[in-house]
C-alpha positions in Angstrom: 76.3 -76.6 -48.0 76.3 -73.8 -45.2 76.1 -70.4 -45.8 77.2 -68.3 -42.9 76.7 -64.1 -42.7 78.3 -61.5 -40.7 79.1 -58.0 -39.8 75.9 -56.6 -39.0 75.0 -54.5 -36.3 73.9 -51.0 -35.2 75.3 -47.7 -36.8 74.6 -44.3 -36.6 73.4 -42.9 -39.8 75.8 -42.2 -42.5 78.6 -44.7 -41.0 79.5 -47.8 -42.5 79.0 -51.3 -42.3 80.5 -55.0 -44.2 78.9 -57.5 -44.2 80.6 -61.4 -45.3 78.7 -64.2 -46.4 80.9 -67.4 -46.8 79.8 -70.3 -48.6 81.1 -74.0 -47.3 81.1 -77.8 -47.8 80.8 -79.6 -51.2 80.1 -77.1 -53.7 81.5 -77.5 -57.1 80.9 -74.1 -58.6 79.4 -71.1 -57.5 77.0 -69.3 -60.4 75.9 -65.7 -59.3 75.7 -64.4 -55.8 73.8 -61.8 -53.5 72.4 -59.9 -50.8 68.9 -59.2 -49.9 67.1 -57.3 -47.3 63.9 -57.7 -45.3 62.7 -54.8 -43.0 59.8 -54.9 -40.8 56.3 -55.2 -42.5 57.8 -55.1 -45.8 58.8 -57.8 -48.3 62.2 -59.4 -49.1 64.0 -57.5 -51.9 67.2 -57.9 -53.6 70.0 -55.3 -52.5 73.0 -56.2 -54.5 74.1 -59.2 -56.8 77.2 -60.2 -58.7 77.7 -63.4 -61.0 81.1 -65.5 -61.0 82.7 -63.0 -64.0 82.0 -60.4 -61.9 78.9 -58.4 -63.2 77.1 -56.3 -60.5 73.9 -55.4 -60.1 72.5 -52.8 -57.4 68.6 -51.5 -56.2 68.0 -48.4 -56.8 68.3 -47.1 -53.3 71.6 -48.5 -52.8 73.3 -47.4 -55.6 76.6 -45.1 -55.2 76.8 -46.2 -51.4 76.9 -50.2 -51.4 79.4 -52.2 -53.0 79.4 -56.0 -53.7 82.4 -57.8 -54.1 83.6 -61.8 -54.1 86.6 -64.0 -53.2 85.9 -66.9 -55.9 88.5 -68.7 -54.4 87.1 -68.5 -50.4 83.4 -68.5 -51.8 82.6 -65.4 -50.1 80.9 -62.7 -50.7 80.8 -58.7 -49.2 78.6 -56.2 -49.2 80.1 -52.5 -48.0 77.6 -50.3 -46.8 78.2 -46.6 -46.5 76.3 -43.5 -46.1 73.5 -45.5 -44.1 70.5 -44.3 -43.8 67.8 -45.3 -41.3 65.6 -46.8 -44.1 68.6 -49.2 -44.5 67.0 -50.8 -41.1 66.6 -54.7 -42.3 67.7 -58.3 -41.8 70.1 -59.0 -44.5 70.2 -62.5 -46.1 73.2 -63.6 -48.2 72.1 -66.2 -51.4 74.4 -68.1 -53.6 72.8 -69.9 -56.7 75.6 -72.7 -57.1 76.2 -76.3 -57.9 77.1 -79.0 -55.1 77.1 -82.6 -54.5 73.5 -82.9 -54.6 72.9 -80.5 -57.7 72.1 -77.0 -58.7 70.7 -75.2 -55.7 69.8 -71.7 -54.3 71.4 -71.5 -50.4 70.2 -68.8 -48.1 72.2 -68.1 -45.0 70.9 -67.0 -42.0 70.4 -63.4 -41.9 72.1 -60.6 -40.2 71.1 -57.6 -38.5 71.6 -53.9 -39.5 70.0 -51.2 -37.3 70.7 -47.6 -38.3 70.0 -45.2 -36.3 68.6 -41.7 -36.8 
């Protein structure tokens, strides 16, 4: 199982950004799914998440300017970004808690950039 991320890049502040994280190979069933972000010095935190049904859950700072959205049927994921702010600086990681051939797993994929500038 592969996750693979996109869509980052550099923005001016208060532009917009999506990011797609697709999910591939022998997966069964996908359980909830997500975005996190990492900036420099700081620790990994959870940006947005959404389960299969379609619940959605948001940080605080993101809140009113993200969105997180799937494709159940192209195991993807999105994440629109707008009104960026500097602070939004990170690498983004996508994460899928689903079931495959070998079992229940959580998959990272590899990260993407986002640079706002100021």
């Amino acid at each position: 199982v592969q996750l693979q991320a996109s869509g980052g890049g550099l923005v001016q502040a208060g532009g917009s950004l999506r990011l797609s994280c697709a999910a591939s190979g022998s997966i069964f069933y996908i359980n909830d799914m997500g975005w996190y972000r990492q900036a420099p010095g700081k620790e990994r935190e959870l940006v947005a998440a959404i389960t299969s049904g379609g619940t959605t859950n948001y940080a605080d700072s993101v809140k009113g300017r993200f969105t997180i959205s799937r494709d159940n049927a192209e195991n993807t994921v999105y994440l629109q970004m707008n009104s960026l702010k500097p602070e939004d600086t990170a690498v983004y990681y996508c994460n899928a808690d689903l079931v495959g051939i070998a079992g229940p797993y959580d998959y990272w994929g590899q990260g993407t950039l986002v640079t706002v500038s100021s």
